[in-house]
KEDOGU-516640 format. One record per atom (N, C-alpha, C): x, y, z; residue number from 1; atom name; residue in one letter. Coordinates in steps of 0.001 Angstrom, whole numbers, plus 500000, padded with zeros to 6 digits. Example, Ala and Ser with C-alpha at 12.3 -4.5 7.8 and 13.67 -1.06 7.14 Angstrom:
<recs>
REC    east   north      up  seq  atom  type
REC  513190  494310  507800    1     N     A
REC  512300  495500  507800    1    CA     A
REC  513200  496700  507800    1     C     A
REC  512850  497750  507080    2     N     S
REC  513670  498940  507140    2    CA     S
REC  512900  500030  507870    2     C     S
</recs>
This chain:
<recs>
REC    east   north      up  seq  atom  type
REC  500843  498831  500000    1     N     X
REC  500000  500000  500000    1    CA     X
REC  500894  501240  500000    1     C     X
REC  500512  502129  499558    2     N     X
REC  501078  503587  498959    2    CA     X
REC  501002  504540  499575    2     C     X
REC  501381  504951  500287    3     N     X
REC  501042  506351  501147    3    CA     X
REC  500908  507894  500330    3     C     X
REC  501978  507778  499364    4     N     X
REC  502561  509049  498380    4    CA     X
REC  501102  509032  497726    4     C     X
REC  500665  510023  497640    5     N     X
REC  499879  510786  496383    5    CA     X
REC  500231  511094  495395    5     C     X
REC  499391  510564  494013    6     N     X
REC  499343  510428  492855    6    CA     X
REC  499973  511883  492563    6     C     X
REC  500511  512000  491607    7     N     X
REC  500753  513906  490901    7    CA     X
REC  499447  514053  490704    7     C     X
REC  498904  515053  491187    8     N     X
REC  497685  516083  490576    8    CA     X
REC  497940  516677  489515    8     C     X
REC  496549  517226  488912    9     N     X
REC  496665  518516  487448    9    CA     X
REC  496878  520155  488644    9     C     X
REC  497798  520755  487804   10     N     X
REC  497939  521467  487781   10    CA     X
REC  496623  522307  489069   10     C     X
REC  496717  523681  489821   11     N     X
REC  495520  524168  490456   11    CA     X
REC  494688  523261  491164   11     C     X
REC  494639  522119  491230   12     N     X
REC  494386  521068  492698   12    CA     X
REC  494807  521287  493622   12     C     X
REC  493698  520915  494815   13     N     X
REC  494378  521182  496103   13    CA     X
REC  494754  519107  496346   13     C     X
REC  496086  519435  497072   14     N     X
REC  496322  518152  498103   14    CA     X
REC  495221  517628  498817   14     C     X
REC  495085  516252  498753   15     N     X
REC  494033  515430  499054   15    CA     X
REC  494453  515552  500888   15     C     X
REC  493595  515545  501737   16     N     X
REC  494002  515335  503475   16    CA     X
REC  494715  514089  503369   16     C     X
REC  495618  514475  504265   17     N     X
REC  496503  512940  504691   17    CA     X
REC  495773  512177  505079   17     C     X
REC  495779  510670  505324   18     N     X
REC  495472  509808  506520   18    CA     X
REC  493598  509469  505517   18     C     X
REC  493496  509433  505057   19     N     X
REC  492267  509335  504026   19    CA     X
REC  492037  507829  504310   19     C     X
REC  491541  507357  504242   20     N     X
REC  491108  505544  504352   20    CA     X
REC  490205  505397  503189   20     C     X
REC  490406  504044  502460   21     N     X
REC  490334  503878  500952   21    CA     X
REC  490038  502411  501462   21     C     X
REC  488880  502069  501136   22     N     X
REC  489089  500206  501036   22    CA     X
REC  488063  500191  499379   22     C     X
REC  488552  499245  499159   23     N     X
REC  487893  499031  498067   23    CA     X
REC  487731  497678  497780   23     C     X
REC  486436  497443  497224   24     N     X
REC  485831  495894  496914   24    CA     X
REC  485747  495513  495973   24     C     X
REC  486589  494514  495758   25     N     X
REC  486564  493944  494331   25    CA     X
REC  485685  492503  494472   25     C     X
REC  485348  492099  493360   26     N     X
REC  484429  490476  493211   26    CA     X
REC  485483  489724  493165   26     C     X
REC  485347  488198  493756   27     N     X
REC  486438  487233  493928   27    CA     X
REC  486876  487051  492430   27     C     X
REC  486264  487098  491399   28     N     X
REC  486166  487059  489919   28    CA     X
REC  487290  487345  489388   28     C     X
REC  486857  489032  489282   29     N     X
REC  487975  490051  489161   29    CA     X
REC  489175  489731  489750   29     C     X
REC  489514  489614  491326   30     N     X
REC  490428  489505  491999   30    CA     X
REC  491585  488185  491612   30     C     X
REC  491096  487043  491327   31     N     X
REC  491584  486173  491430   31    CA     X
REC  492930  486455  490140   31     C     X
REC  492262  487046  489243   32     N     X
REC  492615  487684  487486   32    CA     X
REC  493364  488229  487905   32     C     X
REC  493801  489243  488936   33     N     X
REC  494603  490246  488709   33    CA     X
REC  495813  489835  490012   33     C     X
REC  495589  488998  490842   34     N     X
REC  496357  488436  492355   34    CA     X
REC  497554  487961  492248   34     C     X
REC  497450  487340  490901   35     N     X
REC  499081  485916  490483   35    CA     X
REC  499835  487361  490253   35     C     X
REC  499356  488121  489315   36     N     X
REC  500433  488888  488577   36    CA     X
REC  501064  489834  489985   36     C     X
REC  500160  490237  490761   37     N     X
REC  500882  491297  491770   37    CA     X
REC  501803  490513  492418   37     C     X
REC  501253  489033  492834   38     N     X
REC  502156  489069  493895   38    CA     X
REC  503961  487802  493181   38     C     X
REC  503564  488247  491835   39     N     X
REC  504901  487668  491045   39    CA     X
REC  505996  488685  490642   39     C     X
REC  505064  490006  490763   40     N     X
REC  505879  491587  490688   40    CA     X
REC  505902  492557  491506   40     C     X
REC  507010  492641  492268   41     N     X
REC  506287  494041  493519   41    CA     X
REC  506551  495193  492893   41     C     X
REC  506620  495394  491635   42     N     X
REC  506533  496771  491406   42    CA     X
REC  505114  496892  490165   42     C     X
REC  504630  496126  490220   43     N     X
REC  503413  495956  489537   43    CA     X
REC  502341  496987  490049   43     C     X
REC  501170  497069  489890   44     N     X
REC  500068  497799  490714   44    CA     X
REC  498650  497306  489783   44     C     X
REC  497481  497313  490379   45     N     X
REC  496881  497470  490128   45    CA     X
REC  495391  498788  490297   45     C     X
REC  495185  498457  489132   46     N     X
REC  494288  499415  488460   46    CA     X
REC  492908  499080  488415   46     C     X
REC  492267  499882  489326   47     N     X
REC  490873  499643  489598   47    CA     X
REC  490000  500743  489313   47     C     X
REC  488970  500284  488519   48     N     X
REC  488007  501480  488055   48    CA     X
REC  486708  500768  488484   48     C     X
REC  485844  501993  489135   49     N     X
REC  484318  501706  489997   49    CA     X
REC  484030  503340  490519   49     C     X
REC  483112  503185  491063   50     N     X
REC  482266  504277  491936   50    CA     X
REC  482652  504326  493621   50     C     X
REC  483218  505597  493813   51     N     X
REC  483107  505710  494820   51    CA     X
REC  482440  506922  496101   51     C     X
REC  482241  506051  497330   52     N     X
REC  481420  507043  498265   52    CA     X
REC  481690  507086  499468   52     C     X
REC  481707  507902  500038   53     N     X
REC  481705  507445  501440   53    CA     X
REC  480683  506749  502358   53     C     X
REC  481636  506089  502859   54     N     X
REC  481018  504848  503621   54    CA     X
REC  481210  504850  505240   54     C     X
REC  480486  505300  506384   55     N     X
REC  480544  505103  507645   55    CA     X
REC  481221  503776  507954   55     C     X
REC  480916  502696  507673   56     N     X
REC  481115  501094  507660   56    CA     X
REC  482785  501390  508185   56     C     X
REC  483496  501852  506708   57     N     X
REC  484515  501709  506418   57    CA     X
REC  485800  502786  506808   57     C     X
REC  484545  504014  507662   58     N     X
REC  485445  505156  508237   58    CA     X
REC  486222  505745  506916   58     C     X
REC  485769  505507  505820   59     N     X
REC  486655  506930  504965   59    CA     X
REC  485799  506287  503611   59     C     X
REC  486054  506455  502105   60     N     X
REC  485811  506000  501247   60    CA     X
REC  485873  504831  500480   60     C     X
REC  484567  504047  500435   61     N     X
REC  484577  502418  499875   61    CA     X
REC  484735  503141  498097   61     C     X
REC  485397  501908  497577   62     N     X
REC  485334  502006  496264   62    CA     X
REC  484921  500950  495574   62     C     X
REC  483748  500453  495459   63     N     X
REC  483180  499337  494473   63    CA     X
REC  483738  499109  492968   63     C     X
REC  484347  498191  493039   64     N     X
REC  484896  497955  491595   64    CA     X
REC  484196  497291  490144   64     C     X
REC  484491  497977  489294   65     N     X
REC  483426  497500  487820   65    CA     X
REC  484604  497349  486994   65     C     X
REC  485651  497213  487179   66     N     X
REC  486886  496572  486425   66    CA     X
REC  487935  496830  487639   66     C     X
REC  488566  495464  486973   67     N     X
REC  490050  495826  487814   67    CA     X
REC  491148  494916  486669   67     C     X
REC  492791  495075  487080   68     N     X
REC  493889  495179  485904   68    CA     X
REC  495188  495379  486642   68     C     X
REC  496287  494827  485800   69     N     X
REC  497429  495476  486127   69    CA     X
REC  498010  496616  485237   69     C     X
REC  498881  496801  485585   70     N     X
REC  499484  498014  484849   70    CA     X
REC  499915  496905  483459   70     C     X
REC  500646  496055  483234   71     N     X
REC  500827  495355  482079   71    CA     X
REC  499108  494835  481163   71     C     X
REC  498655  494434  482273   72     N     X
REC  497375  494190  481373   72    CA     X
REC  496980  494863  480443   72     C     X
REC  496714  496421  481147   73     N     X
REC  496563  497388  480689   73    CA     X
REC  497067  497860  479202   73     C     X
REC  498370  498088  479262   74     N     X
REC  498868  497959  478305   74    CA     X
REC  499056  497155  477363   74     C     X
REC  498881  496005  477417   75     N     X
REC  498694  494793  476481   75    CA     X
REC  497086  495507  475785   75     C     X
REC  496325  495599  476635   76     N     X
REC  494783  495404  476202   76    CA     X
REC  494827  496787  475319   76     C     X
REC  495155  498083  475077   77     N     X
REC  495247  498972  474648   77    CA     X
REC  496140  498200  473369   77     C     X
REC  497193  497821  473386   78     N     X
REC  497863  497592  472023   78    CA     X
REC  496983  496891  471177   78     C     X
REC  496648  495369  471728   79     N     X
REC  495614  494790  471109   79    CA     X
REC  493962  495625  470639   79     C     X
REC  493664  496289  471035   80     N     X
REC  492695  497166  470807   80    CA     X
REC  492940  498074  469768   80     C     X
REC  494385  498758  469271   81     N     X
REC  494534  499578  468692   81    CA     X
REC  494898  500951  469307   81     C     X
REC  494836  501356  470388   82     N     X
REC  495089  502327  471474   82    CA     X
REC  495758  502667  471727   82     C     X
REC  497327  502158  471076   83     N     X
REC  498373  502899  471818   83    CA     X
REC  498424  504209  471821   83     C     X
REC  499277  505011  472072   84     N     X
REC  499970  506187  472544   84    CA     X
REC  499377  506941  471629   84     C     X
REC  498112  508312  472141   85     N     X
REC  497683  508965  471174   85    CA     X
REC  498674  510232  470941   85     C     X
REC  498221  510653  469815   86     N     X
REC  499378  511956  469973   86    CA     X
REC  497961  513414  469475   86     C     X
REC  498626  514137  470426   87     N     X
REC  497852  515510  469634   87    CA     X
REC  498025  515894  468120   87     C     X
REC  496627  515913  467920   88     N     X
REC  496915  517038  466906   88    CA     X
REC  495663  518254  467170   88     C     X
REC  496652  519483  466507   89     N     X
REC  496348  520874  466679   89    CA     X
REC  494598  520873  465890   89     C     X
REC  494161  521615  466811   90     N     X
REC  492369  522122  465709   90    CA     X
REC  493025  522994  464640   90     C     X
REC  492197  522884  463554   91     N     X
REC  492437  523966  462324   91    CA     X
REC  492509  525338  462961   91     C     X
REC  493295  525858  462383   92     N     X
REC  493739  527383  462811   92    CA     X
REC  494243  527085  464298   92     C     X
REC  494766  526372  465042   93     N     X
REC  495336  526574  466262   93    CA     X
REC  496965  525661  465644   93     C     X
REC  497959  526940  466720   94     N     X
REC  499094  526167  466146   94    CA     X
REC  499231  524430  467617   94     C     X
REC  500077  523753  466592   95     N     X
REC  500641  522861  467626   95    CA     X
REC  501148  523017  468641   95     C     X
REC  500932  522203  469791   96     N     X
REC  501481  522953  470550   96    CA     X
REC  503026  521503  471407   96     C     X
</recs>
C-alpha cells in the first residue's frame, strides 16, 4: 500500500493525509489480477468503479466494475489499437 499521492493537474488542492480507501473487488475480478501482483512488487493494480463514502469503512469504499494490472493494461490497449495517442492541433490553432 502507497502512502505518496498520485501527481495532481495542475491548480488542485492536496488530498488530506490519513484518508482511508478500502475498496471491493468480486472474487472474479480479483483472482485475474492476484498471480500477477504478487509475482511483481513493482506491479500495481488498476481499479476502476464508483466511489462514496462509507461510515462502515470510516473513509471511502470504492466498488469495483473493472480491475487490471498496469501490464494488462497495456497489452489490452495495444491489442485494441490504442496505443499512445498523439495531439493534433484544431484547424487554425498552432501545435502545441
Amino acid at each position: 500500500m502507497s502512502e505518496k499521492a498520485p501527481p495532481l493537474a495542475k491548480g488542485l488542492p492536496e488530498p488530506p493525509a490519513g484518508t482511508r480507501y478500502t475498496v471491493f473487488v468480486a472474487r472474479k475480478q480479483w483472482t485475474k489480477i492476484a498471480e500477477a501482483l504478487a509475482a511483481d512488487s513493482e506491479d500495481a493494480a488498476i481499479i476502476e468503479g464508483y466511489a462514496a463514502l462509507d461510515p462502515r469503512v470510516e473513509g471511502i469504499a470504492v466498488y469495483a466494475t473493472g480491475a487490471t494490472t498496469k501490464p494488462g493494461l497495456v497489452n489490452y490497449r495495444r491489442e485494441c489499437g490504442l496505443g499512445r495517442r498523439r495531439r493534433r492541433a484544431l484547424p487554425g490553432w498552432a501545435a502545441r
